[in-house]
RODO-2510 file (C-alpha; in nm, 4 decimals, decimal comma):
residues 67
     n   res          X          Y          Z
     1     x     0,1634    -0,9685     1,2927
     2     x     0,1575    -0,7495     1,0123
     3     x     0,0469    -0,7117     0,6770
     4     x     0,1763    -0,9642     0,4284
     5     x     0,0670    -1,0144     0,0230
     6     x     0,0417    -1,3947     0,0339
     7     x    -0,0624    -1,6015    -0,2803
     8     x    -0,4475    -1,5533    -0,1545
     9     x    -0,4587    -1,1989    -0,2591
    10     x    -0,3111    -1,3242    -0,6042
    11     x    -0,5379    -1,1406    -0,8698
    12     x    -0,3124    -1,3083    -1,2018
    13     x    -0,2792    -0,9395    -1,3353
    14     x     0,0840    -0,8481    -1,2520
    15     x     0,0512    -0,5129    -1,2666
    16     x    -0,2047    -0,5148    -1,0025
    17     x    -0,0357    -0,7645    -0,8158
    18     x     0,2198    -0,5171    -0,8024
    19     x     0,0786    -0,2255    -0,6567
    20     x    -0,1005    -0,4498    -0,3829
    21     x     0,2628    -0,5466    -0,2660
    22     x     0,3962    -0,1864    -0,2340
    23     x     0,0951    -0,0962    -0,0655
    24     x     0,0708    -0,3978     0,1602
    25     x     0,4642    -0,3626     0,2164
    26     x     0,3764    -0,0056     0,3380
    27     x     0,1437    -0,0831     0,5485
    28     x     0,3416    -0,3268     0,7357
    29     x     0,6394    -0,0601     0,7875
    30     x     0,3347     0,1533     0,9135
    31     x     0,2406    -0,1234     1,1111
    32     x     0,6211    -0,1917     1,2277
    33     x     0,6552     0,1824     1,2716
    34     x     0,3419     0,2283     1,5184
    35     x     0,4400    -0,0977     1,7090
    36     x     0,7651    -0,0028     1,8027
    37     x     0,7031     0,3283     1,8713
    38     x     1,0227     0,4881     1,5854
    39     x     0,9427     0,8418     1,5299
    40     x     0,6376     1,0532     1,4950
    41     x     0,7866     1,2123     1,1465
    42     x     0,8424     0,8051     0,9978
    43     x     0,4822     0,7465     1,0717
    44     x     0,3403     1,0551     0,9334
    45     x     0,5881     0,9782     0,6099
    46     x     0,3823     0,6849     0,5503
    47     x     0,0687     0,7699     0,6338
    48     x     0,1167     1,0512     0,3434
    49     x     0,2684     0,8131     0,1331
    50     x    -0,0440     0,5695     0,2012
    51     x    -0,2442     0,8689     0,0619
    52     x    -0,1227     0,9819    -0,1979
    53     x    -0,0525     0,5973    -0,3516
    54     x    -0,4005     0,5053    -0,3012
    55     x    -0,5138     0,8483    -0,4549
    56     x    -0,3114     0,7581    -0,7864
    57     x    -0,4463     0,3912    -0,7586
    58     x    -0,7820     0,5379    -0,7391
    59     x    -0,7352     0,7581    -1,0383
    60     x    -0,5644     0,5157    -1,2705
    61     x    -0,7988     0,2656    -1,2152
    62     x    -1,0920     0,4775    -1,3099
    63     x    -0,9121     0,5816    -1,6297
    64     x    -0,9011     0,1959    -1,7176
    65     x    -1,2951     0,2137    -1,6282
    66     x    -1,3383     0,4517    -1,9091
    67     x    -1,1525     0,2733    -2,2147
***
């Protein structure tokens, strides 16, 4: 099974809501990717896309910290 944004990780802020889906759809692909064994360079593609979205999440949300 992979990752799925279901209506239980709802926050009401659609922005949010948002990003959790992109990130939750990329994990599944990861997920899907690993599972049935596609390529070495798709899985690394992700992985560095997993990083780098969380790193902006990360910052953006601490710039919303500070207003």
């Amino acid at each position: 099974m992979y990752a799925v944004f279901d209506e239980t990780l709802v926050t009401g802020n659609e922005m949010i809501d948002n990003q959790h889906k992109e990130l939750i759809g990329k994990i599944a692909a990861l997920e899907e990717a690993c599972e049935t064994n596609r390529d070495k360079a798709t899985a690394v593609k992700l992985l560095n896309y997993l990083a780098d979205y969380t790193d902006f999440i990360s910052r953006l949300r601490k710039s919303y910290r500070r207003r």
